[in-house]
C-alpha positions in Angstrom: -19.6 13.7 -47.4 -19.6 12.8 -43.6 -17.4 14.4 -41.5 -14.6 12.2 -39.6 -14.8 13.1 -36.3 -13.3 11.3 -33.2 -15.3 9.3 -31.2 -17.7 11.3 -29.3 -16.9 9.7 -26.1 -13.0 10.4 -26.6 -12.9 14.0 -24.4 -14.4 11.9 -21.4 -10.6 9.8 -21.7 -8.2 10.6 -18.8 -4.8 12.4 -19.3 -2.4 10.5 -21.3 -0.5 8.4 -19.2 3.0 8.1 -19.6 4.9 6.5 -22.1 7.3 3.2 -21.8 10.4 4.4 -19.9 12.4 1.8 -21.5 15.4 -0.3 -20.1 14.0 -3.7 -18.5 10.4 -3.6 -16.2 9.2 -6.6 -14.1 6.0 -7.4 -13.4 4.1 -10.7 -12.6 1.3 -9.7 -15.3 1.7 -7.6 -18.2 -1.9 -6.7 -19.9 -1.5 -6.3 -23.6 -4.2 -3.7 -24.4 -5.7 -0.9 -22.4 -9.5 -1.4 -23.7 -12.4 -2.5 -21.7 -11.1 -6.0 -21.6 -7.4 -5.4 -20.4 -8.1 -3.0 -18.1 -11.1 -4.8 -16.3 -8.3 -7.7 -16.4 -5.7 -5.5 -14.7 -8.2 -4.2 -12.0 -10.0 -7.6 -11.5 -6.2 -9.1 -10.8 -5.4 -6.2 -8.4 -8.4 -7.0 -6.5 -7.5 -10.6 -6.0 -3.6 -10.3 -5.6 -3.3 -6.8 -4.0 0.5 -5.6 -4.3 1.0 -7.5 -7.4 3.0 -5.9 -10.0 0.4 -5.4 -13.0 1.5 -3.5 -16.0 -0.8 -2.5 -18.8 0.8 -1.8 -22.5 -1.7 0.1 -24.9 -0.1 0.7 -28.4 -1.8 4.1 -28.3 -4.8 6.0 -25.9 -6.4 4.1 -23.5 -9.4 3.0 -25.4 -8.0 3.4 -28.9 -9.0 0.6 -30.3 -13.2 -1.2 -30.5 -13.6 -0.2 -26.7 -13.5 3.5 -27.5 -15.4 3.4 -31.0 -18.3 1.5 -29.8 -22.1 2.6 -29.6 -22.2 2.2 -25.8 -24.9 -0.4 -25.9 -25.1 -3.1 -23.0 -27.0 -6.1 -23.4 -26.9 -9.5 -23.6 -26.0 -12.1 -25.7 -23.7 -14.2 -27.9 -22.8 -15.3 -31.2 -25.5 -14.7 -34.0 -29.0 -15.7 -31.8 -30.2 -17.9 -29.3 -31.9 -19.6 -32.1 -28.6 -19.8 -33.7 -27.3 -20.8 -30.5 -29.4 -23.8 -30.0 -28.6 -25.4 -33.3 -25.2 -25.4 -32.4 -24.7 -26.7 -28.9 -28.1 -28.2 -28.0 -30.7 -26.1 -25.1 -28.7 -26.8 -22.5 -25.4 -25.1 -23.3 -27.1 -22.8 -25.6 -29.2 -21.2 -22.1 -25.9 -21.1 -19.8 -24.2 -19.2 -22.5 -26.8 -16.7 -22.5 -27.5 -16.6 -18.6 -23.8 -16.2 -18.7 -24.3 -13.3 -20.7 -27.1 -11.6 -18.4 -24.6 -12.0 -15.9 -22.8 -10.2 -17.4 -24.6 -7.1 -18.2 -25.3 -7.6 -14.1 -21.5 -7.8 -13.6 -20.7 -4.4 -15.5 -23.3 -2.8 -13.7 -22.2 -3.9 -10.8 -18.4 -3.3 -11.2 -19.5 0.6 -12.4 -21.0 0.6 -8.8 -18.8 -0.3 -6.9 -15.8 1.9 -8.1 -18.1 4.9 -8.2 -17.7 5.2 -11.9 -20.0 7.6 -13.5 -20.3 6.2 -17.3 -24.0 7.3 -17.7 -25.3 3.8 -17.1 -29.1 3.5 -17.7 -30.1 0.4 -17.6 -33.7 1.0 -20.0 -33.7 -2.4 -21.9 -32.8 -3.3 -25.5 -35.5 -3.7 -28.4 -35.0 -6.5 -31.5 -37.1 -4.5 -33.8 -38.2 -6.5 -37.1 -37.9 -4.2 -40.4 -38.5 -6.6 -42.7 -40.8 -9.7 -43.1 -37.8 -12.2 -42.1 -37.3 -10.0 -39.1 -40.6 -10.6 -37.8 -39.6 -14.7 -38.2 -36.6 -14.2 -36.2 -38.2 -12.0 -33.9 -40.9 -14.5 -33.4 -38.8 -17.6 -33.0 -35.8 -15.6 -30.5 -38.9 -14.4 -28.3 -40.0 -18.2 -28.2 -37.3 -19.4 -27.0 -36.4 -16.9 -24.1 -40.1 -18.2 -23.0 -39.4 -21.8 -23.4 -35.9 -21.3 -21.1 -38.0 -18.8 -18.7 -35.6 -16.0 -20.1 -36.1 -12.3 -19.7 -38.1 -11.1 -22.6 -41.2 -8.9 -23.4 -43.2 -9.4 -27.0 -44.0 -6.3 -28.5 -46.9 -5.8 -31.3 -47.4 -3.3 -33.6 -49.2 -1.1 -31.2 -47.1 -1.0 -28.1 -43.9 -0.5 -30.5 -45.4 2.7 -31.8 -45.9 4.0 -28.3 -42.0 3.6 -27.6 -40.8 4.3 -30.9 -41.7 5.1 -34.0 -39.4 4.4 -37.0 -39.7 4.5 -40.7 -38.2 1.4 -41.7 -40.8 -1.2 -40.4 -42.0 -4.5 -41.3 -45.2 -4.7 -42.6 -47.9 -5.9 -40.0 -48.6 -9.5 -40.0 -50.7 -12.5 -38.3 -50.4 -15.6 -36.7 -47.1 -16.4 -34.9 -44.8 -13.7 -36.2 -47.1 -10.7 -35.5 -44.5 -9.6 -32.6 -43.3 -6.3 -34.3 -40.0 -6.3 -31.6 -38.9 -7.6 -28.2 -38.1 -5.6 -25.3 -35.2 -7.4 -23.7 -34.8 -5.9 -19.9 -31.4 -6.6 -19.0 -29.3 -4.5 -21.0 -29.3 -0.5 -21.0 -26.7 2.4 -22.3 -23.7 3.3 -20.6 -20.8 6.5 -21.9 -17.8 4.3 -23.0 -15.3 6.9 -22.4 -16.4 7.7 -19.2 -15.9 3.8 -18.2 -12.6 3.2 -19.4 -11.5 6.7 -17.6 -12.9 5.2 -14.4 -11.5 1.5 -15.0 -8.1 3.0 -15.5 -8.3 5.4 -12.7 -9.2 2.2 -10.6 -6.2 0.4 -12.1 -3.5 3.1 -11.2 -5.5 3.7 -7.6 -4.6 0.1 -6.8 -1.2 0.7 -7.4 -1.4 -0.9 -11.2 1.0 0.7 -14.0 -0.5 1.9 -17.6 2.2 3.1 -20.1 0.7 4.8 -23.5 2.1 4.7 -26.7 3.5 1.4 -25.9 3.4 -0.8 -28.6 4.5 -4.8 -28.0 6.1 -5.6 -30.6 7.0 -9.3 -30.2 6.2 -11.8 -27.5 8.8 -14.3 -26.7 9.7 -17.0 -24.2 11.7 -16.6 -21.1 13.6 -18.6 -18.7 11.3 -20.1 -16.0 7.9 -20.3 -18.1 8.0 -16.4 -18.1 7.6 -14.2 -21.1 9.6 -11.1 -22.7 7.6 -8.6 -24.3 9.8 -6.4 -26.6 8.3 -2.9 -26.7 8.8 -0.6 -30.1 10.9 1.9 -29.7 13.0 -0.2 -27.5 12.7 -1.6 -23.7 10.8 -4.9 -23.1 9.2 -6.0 -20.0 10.0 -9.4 -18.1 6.8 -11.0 -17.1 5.4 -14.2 -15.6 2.0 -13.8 -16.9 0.9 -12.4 -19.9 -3.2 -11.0 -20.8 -3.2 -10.3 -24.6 -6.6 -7.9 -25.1 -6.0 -6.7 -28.1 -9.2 -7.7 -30.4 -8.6 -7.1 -33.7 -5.1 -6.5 -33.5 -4.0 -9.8 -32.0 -2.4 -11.3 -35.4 0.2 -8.4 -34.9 1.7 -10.2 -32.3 1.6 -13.7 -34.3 -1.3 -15.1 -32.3 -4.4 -16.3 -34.0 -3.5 -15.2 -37.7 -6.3 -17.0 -39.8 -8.5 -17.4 -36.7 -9.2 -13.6 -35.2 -10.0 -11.4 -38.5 -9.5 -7.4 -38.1 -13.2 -6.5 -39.3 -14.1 -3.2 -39.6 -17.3 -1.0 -38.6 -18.7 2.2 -38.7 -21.2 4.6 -36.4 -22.2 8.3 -36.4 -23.5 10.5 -34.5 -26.3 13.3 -34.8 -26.6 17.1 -33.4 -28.5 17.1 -30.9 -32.0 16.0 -31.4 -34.6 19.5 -30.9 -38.4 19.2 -29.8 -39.8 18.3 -32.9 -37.3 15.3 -33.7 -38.0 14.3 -30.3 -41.9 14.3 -31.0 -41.5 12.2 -34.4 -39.6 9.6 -33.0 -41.0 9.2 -29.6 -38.5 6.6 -27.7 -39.1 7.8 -24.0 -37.8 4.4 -22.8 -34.3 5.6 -24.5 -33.8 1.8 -24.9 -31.0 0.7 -27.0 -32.2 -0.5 -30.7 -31.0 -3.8 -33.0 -32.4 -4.5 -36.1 -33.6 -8.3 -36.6 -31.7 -8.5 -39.9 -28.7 -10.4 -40.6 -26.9 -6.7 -42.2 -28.2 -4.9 -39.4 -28.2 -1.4 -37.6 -27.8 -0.2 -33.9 -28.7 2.6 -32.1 -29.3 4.6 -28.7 -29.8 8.0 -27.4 -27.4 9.5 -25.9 -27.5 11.8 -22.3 -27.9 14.9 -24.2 -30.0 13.2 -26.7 -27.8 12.5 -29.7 -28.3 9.2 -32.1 -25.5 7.1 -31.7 -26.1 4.9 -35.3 -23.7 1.9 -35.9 -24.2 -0.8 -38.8 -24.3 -1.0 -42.2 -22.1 -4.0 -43.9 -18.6 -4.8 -41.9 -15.3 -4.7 -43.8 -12.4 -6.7 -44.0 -9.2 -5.5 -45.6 -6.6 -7.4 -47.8 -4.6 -9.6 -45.5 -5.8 -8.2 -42.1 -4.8 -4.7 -42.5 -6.4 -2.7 -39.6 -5.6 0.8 -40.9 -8.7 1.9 -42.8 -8.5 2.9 -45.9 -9.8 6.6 -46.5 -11.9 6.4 -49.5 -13.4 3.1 -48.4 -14.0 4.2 -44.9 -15.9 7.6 -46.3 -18.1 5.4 -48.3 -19.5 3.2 -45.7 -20.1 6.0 -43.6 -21.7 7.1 -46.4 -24.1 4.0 -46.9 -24.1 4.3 -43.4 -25.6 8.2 -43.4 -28.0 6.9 -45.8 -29.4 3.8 -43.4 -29.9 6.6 -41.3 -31.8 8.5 -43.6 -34.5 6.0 -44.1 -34.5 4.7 -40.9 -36.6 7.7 -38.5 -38.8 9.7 -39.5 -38.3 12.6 -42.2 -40.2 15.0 -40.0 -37.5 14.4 -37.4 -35.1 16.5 -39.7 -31.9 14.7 -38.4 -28.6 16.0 -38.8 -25.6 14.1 -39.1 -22.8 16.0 -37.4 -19.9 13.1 -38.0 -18.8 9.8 -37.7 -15.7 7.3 -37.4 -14.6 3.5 -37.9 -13.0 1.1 -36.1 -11.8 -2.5 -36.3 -13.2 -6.0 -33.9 -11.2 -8.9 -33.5 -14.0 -11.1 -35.5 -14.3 -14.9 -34.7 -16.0 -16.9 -38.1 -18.4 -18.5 -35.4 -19.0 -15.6 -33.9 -17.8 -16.9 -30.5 -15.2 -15.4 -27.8 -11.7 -17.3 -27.3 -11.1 -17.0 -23.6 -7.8 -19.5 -22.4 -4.4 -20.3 -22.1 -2.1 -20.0 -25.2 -1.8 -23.9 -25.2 1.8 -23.7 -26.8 2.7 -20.9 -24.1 0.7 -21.3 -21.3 2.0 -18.1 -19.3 0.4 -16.5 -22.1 -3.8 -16.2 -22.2 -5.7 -14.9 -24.7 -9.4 -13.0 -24.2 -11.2 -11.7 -27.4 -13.6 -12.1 -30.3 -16.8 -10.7 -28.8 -18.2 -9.7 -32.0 -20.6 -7.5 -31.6 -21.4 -8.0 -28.0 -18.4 -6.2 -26.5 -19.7 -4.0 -24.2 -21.0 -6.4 -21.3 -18.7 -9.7 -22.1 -15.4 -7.4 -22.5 -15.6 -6.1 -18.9 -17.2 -9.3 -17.3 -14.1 -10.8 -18.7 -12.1 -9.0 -16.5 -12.8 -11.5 -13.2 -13.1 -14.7 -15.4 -9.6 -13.8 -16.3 -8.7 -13.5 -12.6 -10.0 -16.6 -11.9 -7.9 -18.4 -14.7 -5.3 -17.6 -13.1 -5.8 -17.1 -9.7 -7.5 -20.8 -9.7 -6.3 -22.9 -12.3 -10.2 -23.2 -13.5 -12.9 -21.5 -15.5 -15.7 -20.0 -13.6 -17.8 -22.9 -15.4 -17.6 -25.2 -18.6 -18.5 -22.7 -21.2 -17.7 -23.4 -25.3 -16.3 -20.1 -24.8 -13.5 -21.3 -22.3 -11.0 -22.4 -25.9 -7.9 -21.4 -27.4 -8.1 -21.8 -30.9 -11.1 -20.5 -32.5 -11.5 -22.0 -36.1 -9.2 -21.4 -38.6 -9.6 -19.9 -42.1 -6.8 -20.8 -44.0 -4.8 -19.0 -47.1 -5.5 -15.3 -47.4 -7.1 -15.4 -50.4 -10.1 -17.9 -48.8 -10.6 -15.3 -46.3 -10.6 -12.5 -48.3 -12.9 -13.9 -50.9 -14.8 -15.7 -48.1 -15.8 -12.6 -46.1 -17.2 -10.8 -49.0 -19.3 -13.5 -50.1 -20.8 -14.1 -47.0 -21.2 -10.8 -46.5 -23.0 -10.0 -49.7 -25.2 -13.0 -49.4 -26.4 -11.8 -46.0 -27.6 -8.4 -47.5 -29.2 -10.2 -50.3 -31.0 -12.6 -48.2 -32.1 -9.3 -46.5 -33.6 -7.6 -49.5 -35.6 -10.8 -50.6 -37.3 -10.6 -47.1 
């Protein structure tokens, strides 16, 4: 059985911070949420209204929730393709959505820079490798349209993928227009995702923001004057005039988006340490993250002292949204999960899995963000549902929050710029739903 272990990135957390002092606290913004998301929010709003009073609620550690549990991968992208994409909203919004999104991996670089935050950014690229004959379609089709739109992309054959890396699992070679074995997407890279929150929430206080821990919000409810009152659990609320909810998959807690944000859970390990020989099998000198071109897909990246970070395998969803995992369910994907991994690299390379956790997304049904003003309580707004592309839209979220409201405006007219992300109604639909879809993906996989 795999080990549960805590998220390898968790020692690079700061101190706790303290907890909710009760009694009444003002502040003109309260951040619900002390991931990647709230607290780029917080800082981003401290930059443009120094002084303010910006207080940031997390219901447990800073970076409890997806933002701490991730794989660390940066890299564009949103929703299920670009192909995808384009079906949806026509070229034209289809390529600002994604130049949005290579902004944004630009954005997170930059912000790391500037606040002198060491989070073991490399910026090496990303590869879409194909593992099965479908693969190499979507492969094939994605890489032609980043050329049609003059995108960033590189088209990898057979050949000059075995010089970067050499995997087991591999799509058999092929002719003609899907011969492209991967693509090598150049803006995008790796980063330490406990070392970034540290530094975002070390910027936060440094600016004179507030972060209580173990600070549940328990209910959100109007105030005089447009304001709202956050009651916090164990008693104390704080009186704000603008609320950031960040909370992913945890948002329907708070009676927000119940039927539109589903708490989806996922699942990564980690290995020992790979040794000279495992280094020698798999090759992967670039130490470029790695996504699968399947629709039940796997992730993975290197780490600084060259550990396999492995994510994937089929996403859960629990009885009416629960976002506890359930131990005997939880063991068995990252058992599946070990397994993927298995036949995945090499079996010279001798890998050895030393643990692994879960964690739940806030998971949108069209897989795209939800980034507004609660239209019914407009002090209230709402940033979430990155699924799957959390790394580099989380934090760039951060100043396109400040500029809602700082300015009264989005940066620019985005699809993503909405409020209420479609709704699937009466538990049972969802439930039922999810696994369907879910199992016809992987089946659509296996034929190919």
């Amino acid at each position: 059985m795999t080990a549960r272990i805590a998220p390898i990135w968790s020692a690079a957390l700061p101190a706790p911070a303290p907890p909710f002092p009760g009694g009444m606290v003002h502040a003109d913004t309260a951040v619900v949420g002390g991931g990647l998301a709230g607290l780029s929010a917080a800082l981003h709003l401290l930059r443009r209204r120094p002084g303010a009073r910006v207080v940031v609620l997390e219901a447990g550690r800073i970076g409890a929730g997806a933002s701490g549990r991730s794989t660390g991968m940066l890299g564009p992208g949103v929703g299920q393709s670009l192909v995808a994409l384009v079906r949806r909203f026509g070229a034209t919004r289809a390529q600002a959505l994604y130049r949005a999104t290579l902004r944004a991996v630009d954005d997170t670089a930059r912000l790391a820079r500037d606040e002198q935050i060491d989070c073991e950014l490399t910026l090496a690229g990303q590869l879409l490798v194909a593992t099965t004959a479908g693969g190499r379609r979507r492969v094939a089709a994605e890489a032609a349209l980043l050329e049609a739109f003059s995108l960033p992309v590189e088209r990898l054959d057979d050949d000059a993928l075995s010089r970067r890396l050499r995997l087991a699992r591999r799509a058999p070679p092929s002719g003609g227009a899907a011969a492209s074995a991967a693509l090598r997407l150049p803006v995008a890279g790796t980063l330490h995702p406990g070392r970034l929150l540290a530094g975002l929430a070390a910027a936060v206080s440094a600016r004179g923001g507030v972060i209580f821990e173990g600070a549940r919000v328990a209910a959100l409810d109007p105030a005089p004057g447009g304001a709202t009152h956050l009651a916090v659990a164990g008693g104390g609320a704080v009186h704000a005039a603008e609320v950031v909810v960040a909370t992913a998959g945890y948002t329907p807690h708070l009676g927000l988006l119940r039927g539109r944000v589903l708490p989806v859970h996922l699942q990564a390990l980690v290995t020992e340490p790979l040794d000279a020989a495992a280094c020698a099998a798999i090759g992967w000198a670039g130490r470029e993250g790695v996504v699968e071109a399947r629709r039940i897909f796997d992730y993975f990246r290197l780490t600084a002292d060259d550990r396999i970070v492995f994510g994937g395998g089929a996403p859960r969803y629990r009885w009416s949204g629960r976002t506890e995992d359930g131990a005997a369910a939880g063991d068995a994907a990252l058992a599946r999960l070990a397994a993927e991994l298995g036949r995945t690299f090499p079996t010279e390379a001798r890998l050895r899995v030393a643990g692994g956790w879960t964690g739940v997304i806030g998971y949108v049904v069209d897989a795209l963000p939800a980034i507004e003003r609660v239209r019914a309580r407009p002090s209230v707004l709402q940033v979430l549902g990155w699924c799957g592309h959390g790394v580099a839209l989380s934090v760039a979220s951060g100043a396109w929050v400040a500029q809602l409201l700082c300015d009264g405006a989005a940066p620019e007219d985005l699809p993503w710029y909405r409020d209420t992300p479609p709704l699937v109604p009466l538990e049972p639909v969802r439930w039922l739903g999810f696994k369907a879809t879910v199992g016809a993906m992987a089946l659509l996989d296996r034929l190919g």
